[in-house]
Structure formats: structure tokens, C-alpha cells
MARBA-701847 format. One line per 2 residues: number of its first residue (from 1); their letters; for each residue x, y, z of C-alpha. Coordinates in nm, 4 decimals. Layout:
N
NUM = a = X:Y:Z  ...
***
This chain:
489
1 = xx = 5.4622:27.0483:-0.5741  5.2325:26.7981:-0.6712
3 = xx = 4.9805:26.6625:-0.4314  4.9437:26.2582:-0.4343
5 = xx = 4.6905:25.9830:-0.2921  4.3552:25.7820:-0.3216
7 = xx = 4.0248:25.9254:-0.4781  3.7879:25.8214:-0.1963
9 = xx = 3.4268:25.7415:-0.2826  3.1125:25.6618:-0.0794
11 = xx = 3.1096:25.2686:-0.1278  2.7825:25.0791:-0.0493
13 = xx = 2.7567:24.8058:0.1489  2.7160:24.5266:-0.1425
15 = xx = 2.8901:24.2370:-0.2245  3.2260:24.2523:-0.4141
17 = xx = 3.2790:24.1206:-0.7312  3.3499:23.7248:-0.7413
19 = xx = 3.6695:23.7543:-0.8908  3.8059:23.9675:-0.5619
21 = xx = 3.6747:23.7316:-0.3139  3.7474:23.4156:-0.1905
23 = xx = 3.5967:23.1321:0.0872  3.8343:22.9301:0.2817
25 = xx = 3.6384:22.6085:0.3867  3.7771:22.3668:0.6147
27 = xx = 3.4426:22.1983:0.6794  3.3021:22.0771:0.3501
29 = xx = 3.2197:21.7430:0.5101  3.0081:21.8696:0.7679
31 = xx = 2.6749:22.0835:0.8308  2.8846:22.3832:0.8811
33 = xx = 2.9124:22.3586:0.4947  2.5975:22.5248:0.4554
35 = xx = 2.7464:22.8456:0.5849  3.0508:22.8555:0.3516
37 = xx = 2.8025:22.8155:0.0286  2.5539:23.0612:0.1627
39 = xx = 2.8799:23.3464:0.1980  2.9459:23.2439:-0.1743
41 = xx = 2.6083:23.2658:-0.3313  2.5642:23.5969:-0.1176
43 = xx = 2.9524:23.7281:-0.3132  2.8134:23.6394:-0.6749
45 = xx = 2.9581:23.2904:-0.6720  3.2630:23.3550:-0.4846
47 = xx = 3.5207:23.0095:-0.5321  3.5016:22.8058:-0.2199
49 = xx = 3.8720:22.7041:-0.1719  3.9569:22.3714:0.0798
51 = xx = 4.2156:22.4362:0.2996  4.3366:22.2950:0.6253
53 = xx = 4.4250:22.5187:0.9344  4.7149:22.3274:1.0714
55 = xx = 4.8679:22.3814:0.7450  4.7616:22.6978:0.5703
57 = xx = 5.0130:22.7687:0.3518  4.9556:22.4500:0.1162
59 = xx = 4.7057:22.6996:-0.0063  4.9472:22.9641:-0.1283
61 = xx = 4.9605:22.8214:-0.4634  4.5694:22.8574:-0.5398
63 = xx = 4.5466:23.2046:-0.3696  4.8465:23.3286:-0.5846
65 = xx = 4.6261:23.2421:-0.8690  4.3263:23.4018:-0.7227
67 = xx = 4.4630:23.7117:-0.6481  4.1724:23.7892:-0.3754
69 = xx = 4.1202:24.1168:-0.2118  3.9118:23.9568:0.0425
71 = xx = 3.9078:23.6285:0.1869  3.6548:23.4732:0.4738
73 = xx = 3.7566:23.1913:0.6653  3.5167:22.9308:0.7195
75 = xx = 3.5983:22.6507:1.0193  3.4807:22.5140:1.2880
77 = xx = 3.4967:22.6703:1.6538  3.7188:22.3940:1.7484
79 = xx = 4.0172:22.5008:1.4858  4.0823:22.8330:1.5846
81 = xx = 4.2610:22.9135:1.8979  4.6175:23.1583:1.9325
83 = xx = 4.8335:22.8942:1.7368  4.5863:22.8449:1.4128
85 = xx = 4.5670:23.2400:1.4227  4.8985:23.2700:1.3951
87 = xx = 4.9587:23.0583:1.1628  4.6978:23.1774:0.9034
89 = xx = 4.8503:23.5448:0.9427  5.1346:23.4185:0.8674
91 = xx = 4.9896:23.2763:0.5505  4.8361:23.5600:0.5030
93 = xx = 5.1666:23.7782:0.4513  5.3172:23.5113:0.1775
95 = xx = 5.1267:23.5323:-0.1128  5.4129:23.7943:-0.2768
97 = xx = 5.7224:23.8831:-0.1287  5.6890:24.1992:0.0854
99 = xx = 5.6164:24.1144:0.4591  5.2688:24.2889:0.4746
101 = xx = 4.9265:24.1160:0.4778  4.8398:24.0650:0.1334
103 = xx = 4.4711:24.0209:0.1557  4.1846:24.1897:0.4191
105 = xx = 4.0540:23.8318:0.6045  3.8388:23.7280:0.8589
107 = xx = 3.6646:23.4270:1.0134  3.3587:23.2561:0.9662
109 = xx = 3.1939:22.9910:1.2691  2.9486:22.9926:1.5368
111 = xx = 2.8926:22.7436:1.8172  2.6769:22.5430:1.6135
113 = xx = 2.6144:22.5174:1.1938  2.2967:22.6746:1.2398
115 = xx = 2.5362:22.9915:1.4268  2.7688:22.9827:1.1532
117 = xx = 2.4543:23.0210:0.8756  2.2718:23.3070:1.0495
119 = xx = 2.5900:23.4559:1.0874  2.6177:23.4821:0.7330
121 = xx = 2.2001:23.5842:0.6792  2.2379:23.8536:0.9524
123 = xx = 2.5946:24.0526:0.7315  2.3787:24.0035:0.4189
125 = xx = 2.0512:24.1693:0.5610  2.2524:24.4318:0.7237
127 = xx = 2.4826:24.5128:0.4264  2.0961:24.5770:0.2870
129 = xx = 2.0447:24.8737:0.5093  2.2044:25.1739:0.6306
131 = xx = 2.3830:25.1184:0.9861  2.2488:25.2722:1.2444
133 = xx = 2.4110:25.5807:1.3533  2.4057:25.5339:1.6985
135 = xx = 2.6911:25.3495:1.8563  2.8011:25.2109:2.1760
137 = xx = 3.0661:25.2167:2.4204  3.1061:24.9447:2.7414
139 = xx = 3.4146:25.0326:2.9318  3.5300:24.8480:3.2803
141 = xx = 3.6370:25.1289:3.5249  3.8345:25.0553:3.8057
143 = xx = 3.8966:25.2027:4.1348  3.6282:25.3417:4.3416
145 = xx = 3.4580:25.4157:4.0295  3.0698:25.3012:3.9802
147 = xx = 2.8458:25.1663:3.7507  2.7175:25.4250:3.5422
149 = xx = 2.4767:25.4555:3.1560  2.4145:25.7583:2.9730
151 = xx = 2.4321:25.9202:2.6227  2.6460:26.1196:2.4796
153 = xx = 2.8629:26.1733:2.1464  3.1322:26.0724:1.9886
155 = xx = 3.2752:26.3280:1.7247  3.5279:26.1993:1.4804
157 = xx = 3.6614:26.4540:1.2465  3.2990:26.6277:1.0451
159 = xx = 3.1387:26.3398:1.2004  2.8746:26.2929:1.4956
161 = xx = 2.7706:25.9962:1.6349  2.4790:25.9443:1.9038
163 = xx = 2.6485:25.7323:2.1607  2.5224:25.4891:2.4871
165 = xx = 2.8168:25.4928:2.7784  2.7440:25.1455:2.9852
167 = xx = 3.0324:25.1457:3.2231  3.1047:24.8671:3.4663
169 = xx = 3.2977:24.8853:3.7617  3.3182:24.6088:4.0804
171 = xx = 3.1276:24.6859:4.3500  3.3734:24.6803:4.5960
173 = xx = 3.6392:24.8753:4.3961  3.8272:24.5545:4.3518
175 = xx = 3.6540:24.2496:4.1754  3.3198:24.1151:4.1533
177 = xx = 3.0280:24.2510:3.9144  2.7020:24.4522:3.9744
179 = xx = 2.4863:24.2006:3.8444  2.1014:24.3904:3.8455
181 = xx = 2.3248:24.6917:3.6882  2.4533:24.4735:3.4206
183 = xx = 2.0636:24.3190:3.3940  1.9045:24.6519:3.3609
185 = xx = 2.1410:24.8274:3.0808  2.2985:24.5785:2.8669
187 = xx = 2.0320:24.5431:2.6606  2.0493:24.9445:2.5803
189 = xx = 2.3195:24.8439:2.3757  2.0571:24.7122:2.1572
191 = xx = 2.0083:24.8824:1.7968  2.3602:25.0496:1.7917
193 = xx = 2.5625:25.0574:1.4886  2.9314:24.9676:1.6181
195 = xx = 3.0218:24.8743:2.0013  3.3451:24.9000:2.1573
197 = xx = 3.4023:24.7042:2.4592  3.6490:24.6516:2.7170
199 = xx = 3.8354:24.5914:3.0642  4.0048:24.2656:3.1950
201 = xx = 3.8427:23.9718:2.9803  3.9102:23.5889:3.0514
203 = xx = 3.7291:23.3743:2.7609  3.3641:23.3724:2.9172
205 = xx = 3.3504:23.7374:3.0310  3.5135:24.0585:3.0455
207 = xx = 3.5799:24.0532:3.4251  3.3692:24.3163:3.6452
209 = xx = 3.1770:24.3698:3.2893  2.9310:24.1027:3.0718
211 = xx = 2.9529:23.7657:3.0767  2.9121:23.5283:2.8064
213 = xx = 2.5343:23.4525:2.9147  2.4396:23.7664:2.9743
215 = xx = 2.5336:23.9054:2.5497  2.3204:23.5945:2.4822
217 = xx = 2.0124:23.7940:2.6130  2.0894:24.0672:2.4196
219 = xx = 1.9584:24.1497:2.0487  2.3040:24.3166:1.8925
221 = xx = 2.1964:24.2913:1.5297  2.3198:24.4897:1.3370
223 = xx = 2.6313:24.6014:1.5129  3.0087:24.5166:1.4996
225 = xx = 3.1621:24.4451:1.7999  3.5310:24.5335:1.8949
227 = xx = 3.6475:24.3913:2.2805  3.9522:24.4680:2.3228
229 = xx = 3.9466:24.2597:2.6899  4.2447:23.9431:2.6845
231 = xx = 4.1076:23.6203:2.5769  3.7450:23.7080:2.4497
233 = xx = 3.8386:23.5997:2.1092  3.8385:23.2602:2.1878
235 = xx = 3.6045:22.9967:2.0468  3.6900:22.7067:2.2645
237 = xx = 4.0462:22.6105:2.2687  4.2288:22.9027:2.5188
239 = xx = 4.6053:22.9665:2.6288  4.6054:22.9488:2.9930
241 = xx = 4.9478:23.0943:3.1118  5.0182:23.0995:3.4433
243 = xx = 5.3302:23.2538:3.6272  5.5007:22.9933:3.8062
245 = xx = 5.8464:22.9915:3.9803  6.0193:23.2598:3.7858
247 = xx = 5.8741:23.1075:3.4576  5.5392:23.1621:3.2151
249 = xx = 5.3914:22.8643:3.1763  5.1434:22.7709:2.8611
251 = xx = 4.8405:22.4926:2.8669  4.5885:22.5173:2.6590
253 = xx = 4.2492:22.4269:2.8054  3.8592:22.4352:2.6827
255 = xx = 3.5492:22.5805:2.7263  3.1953:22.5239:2.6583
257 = xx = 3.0313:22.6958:2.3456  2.7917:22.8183:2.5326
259 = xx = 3.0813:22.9682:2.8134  3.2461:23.1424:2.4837
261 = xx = 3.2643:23.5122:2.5021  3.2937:23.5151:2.1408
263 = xx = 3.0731:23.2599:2.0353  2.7676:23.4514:2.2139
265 = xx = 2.8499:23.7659:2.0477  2.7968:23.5911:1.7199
267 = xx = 2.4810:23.4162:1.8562  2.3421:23.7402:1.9697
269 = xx = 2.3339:23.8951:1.6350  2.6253:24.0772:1.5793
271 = xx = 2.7620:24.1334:1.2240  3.1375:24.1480:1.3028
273 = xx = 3.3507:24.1045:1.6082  3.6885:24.1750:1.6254
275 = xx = 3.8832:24.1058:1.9892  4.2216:23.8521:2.1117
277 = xx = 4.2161:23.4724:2.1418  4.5461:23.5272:2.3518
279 = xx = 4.6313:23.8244:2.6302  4.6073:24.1430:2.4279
281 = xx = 4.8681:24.3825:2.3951  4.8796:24.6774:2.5645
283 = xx = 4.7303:24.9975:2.4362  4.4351:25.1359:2.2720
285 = xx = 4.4646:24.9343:1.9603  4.1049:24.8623:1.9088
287 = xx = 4.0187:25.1960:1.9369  4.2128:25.2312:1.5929
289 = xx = 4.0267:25.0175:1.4376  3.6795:25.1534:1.6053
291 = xx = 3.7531:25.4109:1.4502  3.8499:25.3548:1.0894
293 = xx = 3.5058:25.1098:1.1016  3.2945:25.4455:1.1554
295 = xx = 3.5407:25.6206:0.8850  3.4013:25.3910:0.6567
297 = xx = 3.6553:25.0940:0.6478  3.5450:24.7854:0.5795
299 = xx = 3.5903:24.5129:0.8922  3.8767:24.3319:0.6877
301 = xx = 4.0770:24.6940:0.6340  4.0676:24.7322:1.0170
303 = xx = 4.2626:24.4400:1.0773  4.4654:24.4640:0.7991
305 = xx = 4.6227:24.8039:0.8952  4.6579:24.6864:1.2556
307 = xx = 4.8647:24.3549:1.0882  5.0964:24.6690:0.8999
309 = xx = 5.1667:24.8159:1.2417  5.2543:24.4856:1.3611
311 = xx = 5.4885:24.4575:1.0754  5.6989:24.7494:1.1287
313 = xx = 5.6858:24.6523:1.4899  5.8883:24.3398:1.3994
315 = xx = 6.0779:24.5195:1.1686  6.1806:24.7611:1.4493
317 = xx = 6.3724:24.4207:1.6452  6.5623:24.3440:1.2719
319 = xx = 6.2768:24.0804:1.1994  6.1992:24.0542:0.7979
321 = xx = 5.8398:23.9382:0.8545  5.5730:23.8531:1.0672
323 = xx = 5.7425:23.5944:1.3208  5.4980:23.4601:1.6086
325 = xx = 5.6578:23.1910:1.8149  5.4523:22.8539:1.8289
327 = xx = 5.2869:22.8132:2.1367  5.3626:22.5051:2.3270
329 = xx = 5.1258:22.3395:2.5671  5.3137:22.2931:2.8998
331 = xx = 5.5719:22.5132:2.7435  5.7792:22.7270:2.9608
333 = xx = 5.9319:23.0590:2.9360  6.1727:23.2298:3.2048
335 = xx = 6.0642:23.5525:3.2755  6.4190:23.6740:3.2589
337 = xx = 6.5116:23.5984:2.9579  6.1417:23.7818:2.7899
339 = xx = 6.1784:24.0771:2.6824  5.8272:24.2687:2.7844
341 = xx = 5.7704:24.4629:2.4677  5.9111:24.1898:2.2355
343 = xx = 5.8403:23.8828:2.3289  5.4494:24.0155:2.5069
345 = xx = 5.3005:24.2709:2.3485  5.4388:24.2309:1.9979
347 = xx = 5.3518:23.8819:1.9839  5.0197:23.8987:2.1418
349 = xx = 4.9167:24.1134:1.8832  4.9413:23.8597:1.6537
351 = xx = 4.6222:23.7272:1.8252  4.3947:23.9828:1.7598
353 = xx = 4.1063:23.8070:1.5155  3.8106:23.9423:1.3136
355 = xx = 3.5347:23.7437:1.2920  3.3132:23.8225:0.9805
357 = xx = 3.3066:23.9017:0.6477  3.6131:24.0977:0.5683
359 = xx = 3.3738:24.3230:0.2743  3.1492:24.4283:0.4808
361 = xx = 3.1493:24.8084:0.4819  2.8639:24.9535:0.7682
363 = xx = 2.9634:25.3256:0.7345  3.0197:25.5508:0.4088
365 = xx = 3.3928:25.6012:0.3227  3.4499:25.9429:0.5143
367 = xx = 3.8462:25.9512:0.5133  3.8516:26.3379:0.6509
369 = xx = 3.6716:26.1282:0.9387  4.0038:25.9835:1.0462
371 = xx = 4.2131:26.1458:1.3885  4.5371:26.0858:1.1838
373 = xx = 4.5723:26.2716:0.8539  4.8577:26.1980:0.6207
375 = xx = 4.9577:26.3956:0.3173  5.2503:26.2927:0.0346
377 = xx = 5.3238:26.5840:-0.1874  5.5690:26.5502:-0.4586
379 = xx = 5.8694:26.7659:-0.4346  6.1323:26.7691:-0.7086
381 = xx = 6.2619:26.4064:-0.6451  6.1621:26.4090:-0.3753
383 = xx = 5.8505:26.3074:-0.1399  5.7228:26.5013:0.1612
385 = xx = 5.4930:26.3699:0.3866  5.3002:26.5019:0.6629
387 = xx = 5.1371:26.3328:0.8955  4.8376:26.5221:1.1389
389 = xx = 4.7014:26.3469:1.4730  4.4145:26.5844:1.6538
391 = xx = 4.4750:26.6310:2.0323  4.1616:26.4767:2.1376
393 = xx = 4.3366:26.1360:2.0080  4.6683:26.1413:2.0167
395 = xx = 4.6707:25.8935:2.2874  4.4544:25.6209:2.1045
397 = xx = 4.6367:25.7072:1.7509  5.0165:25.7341:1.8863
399 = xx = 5.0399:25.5205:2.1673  5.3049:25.2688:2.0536
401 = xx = 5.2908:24.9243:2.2262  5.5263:24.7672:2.0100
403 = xx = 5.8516:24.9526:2.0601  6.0670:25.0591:2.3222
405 = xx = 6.3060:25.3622:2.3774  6.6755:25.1701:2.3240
407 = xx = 6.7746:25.2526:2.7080  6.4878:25.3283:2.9205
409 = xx = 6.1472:25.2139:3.0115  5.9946:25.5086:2.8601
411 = xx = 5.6676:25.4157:2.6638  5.7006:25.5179:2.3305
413 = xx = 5.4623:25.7241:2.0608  5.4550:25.6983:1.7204
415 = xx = 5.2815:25.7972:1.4152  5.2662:25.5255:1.1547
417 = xx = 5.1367:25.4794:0.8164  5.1336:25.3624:0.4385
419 = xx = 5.2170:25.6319:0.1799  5.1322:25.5450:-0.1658
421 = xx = 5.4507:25.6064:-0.3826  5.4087:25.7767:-0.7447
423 = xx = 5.4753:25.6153:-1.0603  5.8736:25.5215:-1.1046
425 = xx = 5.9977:25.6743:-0.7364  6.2326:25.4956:-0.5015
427 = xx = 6.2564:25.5551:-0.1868  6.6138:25.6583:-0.0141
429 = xx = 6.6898:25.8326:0.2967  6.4123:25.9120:0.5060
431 = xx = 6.4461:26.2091:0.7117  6.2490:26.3802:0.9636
433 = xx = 6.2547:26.7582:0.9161  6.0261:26.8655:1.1910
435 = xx = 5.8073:26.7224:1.4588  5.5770:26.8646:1.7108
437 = xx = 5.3415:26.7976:2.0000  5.1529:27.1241:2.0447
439 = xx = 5.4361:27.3556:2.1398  5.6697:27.1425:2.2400
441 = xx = 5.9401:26.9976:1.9552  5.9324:26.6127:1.9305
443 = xx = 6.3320:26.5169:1.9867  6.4907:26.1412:1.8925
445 = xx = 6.2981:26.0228:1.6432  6.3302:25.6940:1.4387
447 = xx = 6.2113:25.5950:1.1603  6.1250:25.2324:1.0386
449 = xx = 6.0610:25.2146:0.6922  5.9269:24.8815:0.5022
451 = xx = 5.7825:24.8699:0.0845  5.4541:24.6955:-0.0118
453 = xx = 5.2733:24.6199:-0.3228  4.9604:24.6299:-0.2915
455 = xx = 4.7015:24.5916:-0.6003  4.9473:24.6860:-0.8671
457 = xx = 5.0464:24.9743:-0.6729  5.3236:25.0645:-0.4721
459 = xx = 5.3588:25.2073:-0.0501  5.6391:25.2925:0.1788
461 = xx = 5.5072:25.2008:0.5126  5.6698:25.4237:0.7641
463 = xx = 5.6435:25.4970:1.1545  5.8102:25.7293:1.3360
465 = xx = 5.8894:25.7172:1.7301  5.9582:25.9496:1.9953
467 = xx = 5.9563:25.9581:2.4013  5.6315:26.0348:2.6133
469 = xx = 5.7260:26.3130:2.8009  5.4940:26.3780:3.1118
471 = xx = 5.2949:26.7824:3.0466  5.2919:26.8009:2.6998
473 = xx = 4.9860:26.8203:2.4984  4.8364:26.9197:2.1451
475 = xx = 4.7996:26.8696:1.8001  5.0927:26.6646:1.6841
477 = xx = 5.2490:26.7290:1.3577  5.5161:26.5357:1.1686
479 = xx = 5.7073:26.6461:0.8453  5.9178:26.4237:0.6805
481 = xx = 6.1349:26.4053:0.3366  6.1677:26.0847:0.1939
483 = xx = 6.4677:26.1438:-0.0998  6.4010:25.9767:-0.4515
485 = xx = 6.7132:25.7509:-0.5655  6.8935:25.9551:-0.8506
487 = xx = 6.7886:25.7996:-1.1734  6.5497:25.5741:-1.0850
489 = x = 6.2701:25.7366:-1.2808
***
């Protein structure tokens, strides 16, 4: 057997190379301007490429040309909401033929042009020093839960990180927020690293938790920010759906730029932020990408494997692609004809955005760092794979939002994953020869299976699902054998 995969090397936080970057500027005529040339000079004269967001893909031509790695999205606040997102991830997936994401992306704004430009001076004077070790975590509990802040640590694979616990929780138990709590210890979020908040989130606040005005008072240079709360993506422009009379009803409506959840996060000093313009899906997706941040990931990679989950969720429902439904305002959906995991979660997650610069790389590349270890060894003609998820977080890592077992309501787990193929191999059957949770054996498991190339190279995306079962607990282990096609190399 011959072991396969990527060298990984300790990668500084610099600007990439011109020729793998690219600026997407829909606001040449305007002050915001100044933001999309500053993001250019700062990538060694990155091209600044017009482009309009209610019709991204006339830009396919010029980015098939480009060939970027990275791209950063520069608009105003007012041209991003869940139907723009969609559409540019869309986009996104088009520049070959496979149906993954062929470039790491994020966005670029602020509630004013002087926002957007300090955005842009705060990622270049962080990528100048070494992020802070010390991250943050700002849960909502519920229940009869209270308010609590303390340290502790977070340890990720060889990996230790010094981290400040702000919880929330109502003060009743119900709803409501402990304001003087929420005054006293916000701000000792200050100086972290990475943040990952959380709870029930509307577009101004993350309900029981921070509001928009109170991140405004505090410093969070130089950290990136992951919320994983509904709706605190937005800019301005939300999706309000209501339930009304057996049907989900969609109208878009608008807040103030200084009401934006978002918008202050990015005023405050933050260097990334990553959350949902629409009602996020459920499960610890963020987490995911929390994690691969402090791995050393850069903020465009997070997304970009969360868009090749997304992908094989679709795939999973006989979809070719990435197919988000256009949202209508005053639209109307019957609830019995949605399916929940379908036509809910798996589109929602479509609405997860990173705002940023999709280079920027806080942490050293630490891949050993990772809960979920995968390794492809050559055997014969064949490939094995194995793939490794630590107990600690099996629930973050396998927790599977976008698939459902065929006839229950049982939530499903999964491991999932791109394995790079070697030179000349093609993939055939793909089958699982042994799967484990702890001690117990992992039973029905399928397999969705999708190709990508990727930089020249070529990956078999794969994810394989079984049932939660209620006791069990452990290291989980899948082995699988992925057959070469006779004669193909």
C-alpha cells in the first residue's frame, strides 16, 4: 500500500499572489470604490473585475479566464440579502463543470464606505501579526439556565487554546435579556483570536444574547467572528417568513445600518464574520468551520467545504448541482407540501455568508488539529479510505442536517469528505467495509459520491450516513474501498 494526500505547510498570513486573486466590484461609481482598490493594492495588484449581483453569471466568461483561487466580493450593504447570496453561489459552482464551488469567496461592505475601507486596513494589519491565541465562545442557554463568564480551554487535536465562556440566558427562563450582565462581560471578548457565537438571532440581535448596539461598544479587532444565530447575516434587506394559515409566507423587509447585526460586527473591528442572511439550518455547522479556522484554514476554505457538504446534500435528493429556489416576496409555501429537511434546512444553508477576505489565514496550517481525520491509501486498484472523528466531536463533525433516513424521522450522521484521487484512477463502486461508533457497529449506510477538479487535480467527494441511535458513544471509525475501473490507468 501506498499512502496518498496533501504536503501541509505552515502558511503565513500574507497576501496571495495577483494572479490567484480576484475583486468583484459592483460599486466603481461610488465612494465604496475606495475599498475595492485598497483590497487590490493590499493582493499585489489583484484585477478589479465589474460585475452586477442580480446577474452574476455574465461574469463567468472573465473568471474562466482568470482562473482565481480566491475571490472578494465588493458591494454595497444594500445588494446582498438571501436571494443575491444565492445567486452568487450559484455562480460560484459554474466556472467548470463539476457541481462544487470552484473558488474560496467572500464579501466585502460595511454600513458606510468609510466601514467598507477599514474593513479592508483592519485584515491587512492583522494578517501582519500573529492571532491571538485566545479565543472566545458566546452561547445562548436556555431553560432555567443563567448568565454565566469564565475561562477555560478549548483543545483541538495537539492544540490548546485559552478560551472566555460568555453565556447568555433570559432572565426569566423564557425571553428577555440580562442587560447589566451583557454590559459588564461583552467587552471580555475583547483581544480574542476567533469567536463563536450563537442562540436564536433575528437581524439586530441574537435574541436573549447581544444586540447590534451593544458589539458596537466592543473593540473585536483582530478576531473572526462565526454566529451561527438565524438572520444575523443580514446587511439590510431580510426574509421575514411568517407562518400563516397552513402556509410560509416570504416578505422581505429592511433595517437600519446601524440595527444590522452584521454590519456592527464589521464596524467593531472584526476581521471576518461568517453567519446566515436567512433562518439557518439546523445543526452545529459553524462549529465546523470554527474549527478548521483554528486548524489553520483560511476564512474562504471554511465556507468552501461547508458549500461541498451542501453539494452532496443535494446530490442525496437526485439534484446535479447547487439548486436554491428564488425567494419571492409575498410568496407562499404550504407547509404540507415542504419537505422539512429538503426544502428548510438544505436550502437555508445556502444562506450561510462570509464576510471578508477569503485569503486570510489567522492560524498556522495544523491539519492533525482537525476532529475528523481522513486517510486514502492505495491498494492494488484500488483506494481505501478511512475516515477518524474523536468522541469529544462527533456530534459537531457528524451531525447531518441535510439528509434524512428514507422512512423515519430519525436524524441522521454522517462523515463526509474530499479524497484526493491519484494520478490516472477512476472511481467505481464504493463500498463500505466497516463502520463503528465506539463499540457499537454502524448498520445502513449510504454513500453519496460526487468528482471535482480542483487546481489541476482530481477528488471524489464522499459522505456516508447512518441512524442516531440513542446510548451509543465513542470514537467513530469508517473504512471504505472505493474500486478502480479496470483499465483506466
Amino acid at each position: 500500500m501506498r499512502a496518498i494526500g496533501l504536503l501541509f505547510l505552515f502558511v503565513a498570513a500574507v497576501p496571495c499572489a495577483a494572479g490567484d486573486y480576484v475583486v468583484l466590484s459592483s460599486v466603481s461609481k461610488s465612494a465604496y470604490d475606495r475599498a475595492a482598490q485598497a483590497l487590490a493594492k493590499y493582493h499585489e495588484g489583484a484585477p478589479i473585475v465589474p460585475f452586477d449581483p442580480a446577474d452574476p453569471e455574465a461574469v463567468l466568461p472573465r473568471l474562466r479566464e482568470l482562473k482565481p483561487r480566491y475571490v472578494a466580493i465588493v458591494v454595497h450593504p444594500d445588494e446582498i440579502d438571501v436571494n443575491s447570496v444565492r445567486r452568487i453561489l450559484v455562480m460560484a459552482s459554474r466556472v467548470d463543470d463539476d457541481p462544487f464551488v470552484d473558488f474560496e469567496f467572500a464579501y466585502v461592505t460595511g454600513a458606510g464606505p468609510e466601514d467598507a475601507l477599514k474593513f479592508v486596513e483592519n485584515i491587512a494589519r492583522a494578517s501582519k501579526l500573529q492571532a491571538p491565541r485566545r479565543i472566545g465562545r458566546s452561547p445562548v442557554y436556555g431553560g432555567n439556565m443563567k448568565c454565566s463568564a469564565s475561562d477555560t480551554e478549548l483543545a483541538l487535536g495537539p492544540l490548546r487554546f485559552p478560551e472566555r465562556l460568555v453565556a447568555f440566558a433570559a432572565p426569566d427562563g423564557k425571553d428577555g435579556r440580562d442587560q447589566k450582565f451583557i454590559d459588564a462581560n461583552l467587552k471580555s471578548l475583547s483581544g480574542c483570536g476567533a469567536i463563536l457565537m450563537g442562540g436564536h438571532g433575528m437581524p439586530w440581535e441574537i435574541c436573549s444574547g447581544a444586540r447590534a448596539e451593544d458589539v458596537a461598544k466592543v473593540d473585536l479587532f483582530p478576531a473572526v467572528v462565526f454566529n451561527y444565530a438565524c438572520h444575523t447575516g443580514v446587511s439590510l434587506r431580510w426574509l421575514d417568513e411568517k407562518f400563516e394559515k397552513g402556509d410560509f409566507v416570504s416578505r422581505f423587509a429592511e433595517i437600519e445600518a446601524k440595527k444590522s447585526f452584521a454590519l456592527s460586527v464589521v464596524r467593531a473591528g472584526a476581521t471576518g464574520y461568517v453567519a446566515y442572511v436567512n433562518p439557518r439550518p439546523a445543526g452545529p455547522e459553524l462549529d465546523i468551520d470554527f474549527h478548521r479556522l483554528l486548524a489553520g484554514a483560511t476564512l474562504g476554505e471554511t465556507r468552501r467545504r461547508d458549500y461541498d457538504k451542501i453539494v452532496l446534500g443535494y446530490a442525496g435528493f437526485g439534484e446535479k448541482a447547487i439548486v436554491p429556489p428564488v425567494v419571492k416576496d409575498g410568496g407562499r409555501k404550504p407547509q404540507k407540501d415542504l419537505d422539512v429537511v429538503r426544502d428548510m434546512m438544505l436550502d437555508a444553508a445556502t444562506g450561510g455568508i462570509a464576510y471578508g477576505d477569503p485569503a486570510f489565514r489567522p492560524f498556522p496550517v495544523t491539519p492533525a488539529a482537525l476532529p475528523q481525520q481522513v486517510e486514502a491509501k492505495e491498494d492494488g486498484a484500488d483506494l481505501r479510505v478511512t475516515f477518524k472523528v474523536g468522541a469529544p466531536f462527533v456530534f459537531e463533525w457528524c451531525m447531518d442536517p441535510f439528509a434524512k433516513a428514507a422512512e423515519s424521522r430519525t436524524m441522521l450522521m454522517k462523515v463526509c469528505d474530499r479524497v484526493e484521487l491519484p494520478e490516472g484512477f477512476e472511481p467505481g463502486a464504493i463500498t463500505v467495509e466497516a463502520a463503528t461508533c465506539g463499540k457499537e457497529k454502524l448498520e445502513n449506510l449510504p454513500v453519496v459520491s460526487a468528482l471535482e477538479t480542483d487546481s489541476g487535480k482530481r477528488f471524489l467527494h464522499v459522505k456516508v450516513n447512518w441512524a442516531y441511535r440513542e446510548g451509543i458513544s465513542g470514537d467513530v471509525e469508517v473504512r471504505l474501498r472505493i474500486s478502480g475501473k479496470t483499465g483506466t490507468r
